[in-house]
TIZALUM-711978 format. One record per residue (C-alpha): residue in one letter; x, y, z. Coordinates in Angstrom, 2 decimals, padded with zeros to 5 digits. Layout:
BEGIN
A, X, Y, Z
...
***
This chain:
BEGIN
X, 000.00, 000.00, 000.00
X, 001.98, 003.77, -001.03
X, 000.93, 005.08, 002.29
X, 003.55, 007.83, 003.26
X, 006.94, 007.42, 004.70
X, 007.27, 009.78, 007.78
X, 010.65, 011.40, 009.13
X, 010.28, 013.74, 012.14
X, 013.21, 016.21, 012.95
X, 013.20, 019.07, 015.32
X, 011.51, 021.88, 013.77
X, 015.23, 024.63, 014.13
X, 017.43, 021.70, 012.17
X, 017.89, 022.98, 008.97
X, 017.70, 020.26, 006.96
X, 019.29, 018.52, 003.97
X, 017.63, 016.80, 000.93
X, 019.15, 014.30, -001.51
X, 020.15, 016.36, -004.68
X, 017.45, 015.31, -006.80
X, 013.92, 015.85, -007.33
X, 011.95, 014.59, -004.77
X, 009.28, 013.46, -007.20
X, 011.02, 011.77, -010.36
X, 014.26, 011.33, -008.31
X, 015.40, 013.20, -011.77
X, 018.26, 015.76, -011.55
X, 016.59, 018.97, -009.86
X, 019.02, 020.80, -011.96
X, 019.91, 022.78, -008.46
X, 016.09, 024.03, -008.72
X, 014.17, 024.44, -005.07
X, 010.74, 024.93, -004.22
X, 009.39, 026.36, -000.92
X, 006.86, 024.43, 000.39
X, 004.98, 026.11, 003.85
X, 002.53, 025.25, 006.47
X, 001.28, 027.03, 009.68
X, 002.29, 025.17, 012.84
X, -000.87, 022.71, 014.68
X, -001.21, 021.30, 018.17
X, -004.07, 021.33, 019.92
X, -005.36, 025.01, 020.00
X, -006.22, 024.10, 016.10
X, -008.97, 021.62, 016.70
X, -009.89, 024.38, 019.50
X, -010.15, 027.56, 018.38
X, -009.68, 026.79, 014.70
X, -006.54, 029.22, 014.91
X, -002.87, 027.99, 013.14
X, 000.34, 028.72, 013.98
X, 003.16, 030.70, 013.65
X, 004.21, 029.75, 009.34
X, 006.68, 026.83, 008.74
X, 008.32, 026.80, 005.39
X, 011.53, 024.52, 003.82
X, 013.03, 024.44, 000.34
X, 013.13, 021.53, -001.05
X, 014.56, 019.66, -004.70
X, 012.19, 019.74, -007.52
X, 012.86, 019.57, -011.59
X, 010.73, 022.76, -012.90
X, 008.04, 020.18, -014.23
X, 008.32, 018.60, -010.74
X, 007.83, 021.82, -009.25
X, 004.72, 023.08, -011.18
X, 002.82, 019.93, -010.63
X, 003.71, 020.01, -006.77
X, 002.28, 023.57, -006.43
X, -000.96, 022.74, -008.35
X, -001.31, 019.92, -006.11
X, -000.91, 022.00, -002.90
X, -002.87, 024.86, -004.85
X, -005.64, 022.49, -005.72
X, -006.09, 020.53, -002.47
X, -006.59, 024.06, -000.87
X, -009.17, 024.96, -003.27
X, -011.50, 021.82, -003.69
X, -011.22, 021.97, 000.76
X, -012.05, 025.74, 000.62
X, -014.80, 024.75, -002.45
X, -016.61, 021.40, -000.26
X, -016.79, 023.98, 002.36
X, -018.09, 026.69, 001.07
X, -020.90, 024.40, -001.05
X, -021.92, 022.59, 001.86
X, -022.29, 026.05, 004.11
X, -024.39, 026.71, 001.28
X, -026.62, 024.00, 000.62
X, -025.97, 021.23, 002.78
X, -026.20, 023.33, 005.84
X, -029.27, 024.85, 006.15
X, -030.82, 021.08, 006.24
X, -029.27, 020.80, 008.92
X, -029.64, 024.21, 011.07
X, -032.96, 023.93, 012.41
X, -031.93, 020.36, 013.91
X, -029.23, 021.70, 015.90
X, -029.29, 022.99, 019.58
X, -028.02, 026.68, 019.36
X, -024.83, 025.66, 021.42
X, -023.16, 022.97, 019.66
X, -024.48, 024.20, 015.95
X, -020.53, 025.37, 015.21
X, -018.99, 021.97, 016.20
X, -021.47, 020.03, 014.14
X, -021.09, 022.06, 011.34
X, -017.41, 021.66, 011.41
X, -017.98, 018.35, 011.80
X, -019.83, 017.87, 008.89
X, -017.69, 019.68, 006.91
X, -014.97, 017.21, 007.46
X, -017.50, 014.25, 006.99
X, -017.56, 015.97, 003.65
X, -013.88, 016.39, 003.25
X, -013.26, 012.40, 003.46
X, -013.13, 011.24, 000.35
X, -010.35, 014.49, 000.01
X, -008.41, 012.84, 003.08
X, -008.74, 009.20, 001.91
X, -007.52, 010.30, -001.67
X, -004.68, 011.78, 000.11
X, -003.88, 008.79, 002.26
X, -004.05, 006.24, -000.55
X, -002.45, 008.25, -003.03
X, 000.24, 010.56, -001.14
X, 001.87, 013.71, -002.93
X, 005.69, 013.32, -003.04
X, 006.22, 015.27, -000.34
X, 004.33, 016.61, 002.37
X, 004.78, 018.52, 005.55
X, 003.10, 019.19, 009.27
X, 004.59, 021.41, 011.04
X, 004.66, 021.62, 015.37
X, 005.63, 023.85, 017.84
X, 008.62, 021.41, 018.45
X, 008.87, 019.05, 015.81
X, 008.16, 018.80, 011.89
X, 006.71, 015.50, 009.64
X, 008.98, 015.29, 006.54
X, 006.06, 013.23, 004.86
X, 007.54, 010.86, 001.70
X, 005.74, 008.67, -000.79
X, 008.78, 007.26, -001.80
X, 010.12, 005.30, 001.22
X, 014.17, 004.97, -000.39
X, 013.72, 008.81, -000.49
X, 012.54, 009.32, 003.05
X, 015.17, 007.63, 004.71
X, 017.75, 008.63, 002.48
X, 017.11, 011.95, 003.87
X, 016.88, 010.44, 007.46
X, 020.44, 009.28, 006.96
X, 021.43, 012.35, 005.32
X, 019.55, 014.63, 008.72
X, 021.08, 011.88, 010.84
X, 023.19, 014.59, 013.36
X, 020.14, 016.17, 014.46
X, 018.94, 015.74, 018.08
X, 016.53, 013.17, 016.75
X, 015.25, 011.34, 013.58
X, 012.20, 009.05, 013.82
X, 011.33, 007.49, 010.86
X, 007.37, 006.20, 011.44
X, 007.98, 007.25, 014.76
X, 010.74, 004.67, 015.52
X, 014.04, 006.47, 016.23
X, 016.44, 003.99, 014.05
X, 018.35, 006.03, 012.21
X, 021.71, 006.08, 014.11
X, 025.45, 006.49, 012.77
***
C-alpha cells in the first residue's frame, strides 16, 4: 500500500535533501521549491486558529515543481470549495436540527465528513512530499520510502530522527 513514509526532525534543524527531485528522483538541476505550512497542536482543533508559518526548500525539476504547487494549490481549493458548497446547501438542512450551542462543532464536523473522500484520496495516493509542522517538531512526509530515509540518513546529526515514529536512524 503507497501510504507515506514519515521522518520527524526538530523543527530549528535545517535540513538537507538528496540532490534530486523529490518526485522523479530526476536531476533537480539545483532548482528548489518552498513548500509552507502554519504550525498545529491542539489550539487548532480548538479555536480553529494555526500557527506561527513553517516553510523549507526543497529539490524539484521545474516540471516537478509546477505539478507540486498545483497539487498543494488544488487541495486548498477543492477543501475551501466542499466547504463553502456545503455552508451553502448542505447546511441549512441541517440548522434547524441543531441545539443553538453545539451548531458550530457540528457544522465543522460535517464539513470534514464531507472532506473524506479528500483525506482518503490523500492517504491512498500521497503527494511526493508533504509537511506538518509543530511547535517542536516537523513531519517530513515521503511517498517514496528509499527517499525518506535517504534523507533520514542524510539529517542523521540532528537531536533526533524518527522514521514512522521509531528512532532507528543512528550512525
Amino acid at each position: 500500500m503507497p501510504l507515506s513514509t514519515d521522518v520527524n526532525l526538530p523543527r530549528e534543524h535545517v535540513v538537507r535533501f538528496p540532490q534530486r527531485c523529490v518526485r522523479c528522483n530526476a536531476d533537480n538541476e539545483g532548482r528548489l521549491i518552498r513548500l509552507w505550512t502554519h504550525t498545529i497542536g491542539w489550539w487548532t482543533w480548538v479555536f480553529w486558529m494555526f500557527g506561527r508559518p513553517f516553510s523549507v526548500r526543497v529539490p524539484a525539476c521545474s516540471p516537478c515543481s509546477r505539478v507540486i504547487r498545483c497539487q498543494r494549490l488544488g487541495g486548498l481549493a477543492i477543501t475551501i470549495g466542499v466547504t463553502i458548497v456545503f455552508l451553502y446547501f448542505g447546511w441549512p438542512w441541517l440548522d434547524d436540527f441543531v441545539a443553538r450551542p453545539i451548531r458550530k462543532w457540528v457544522a465543522m464536523l460535517a464539513v470534514i465528513l464531507c472532506l473524506m473522500p479528500c483525506f482518503l484520496w490523500e492517504l491512498f495516493l500521497p503527494p511526493a512530499i508533504d509537511i506538518t509542522a509543530y511547535s517542536d517538531n516537523v513531519d517530513y512526509e515521503f511517498r517514496d520510502p528509499d527517499y525518506a530515509l535517504e534523507f533520514a540518513i542524510l539529517n542523521r546529526d540532528a537531536e533526533w530522527v524518527k522514521v514512522d515514529d521509531t528512532p532507528d536512524i543512528g550512525d
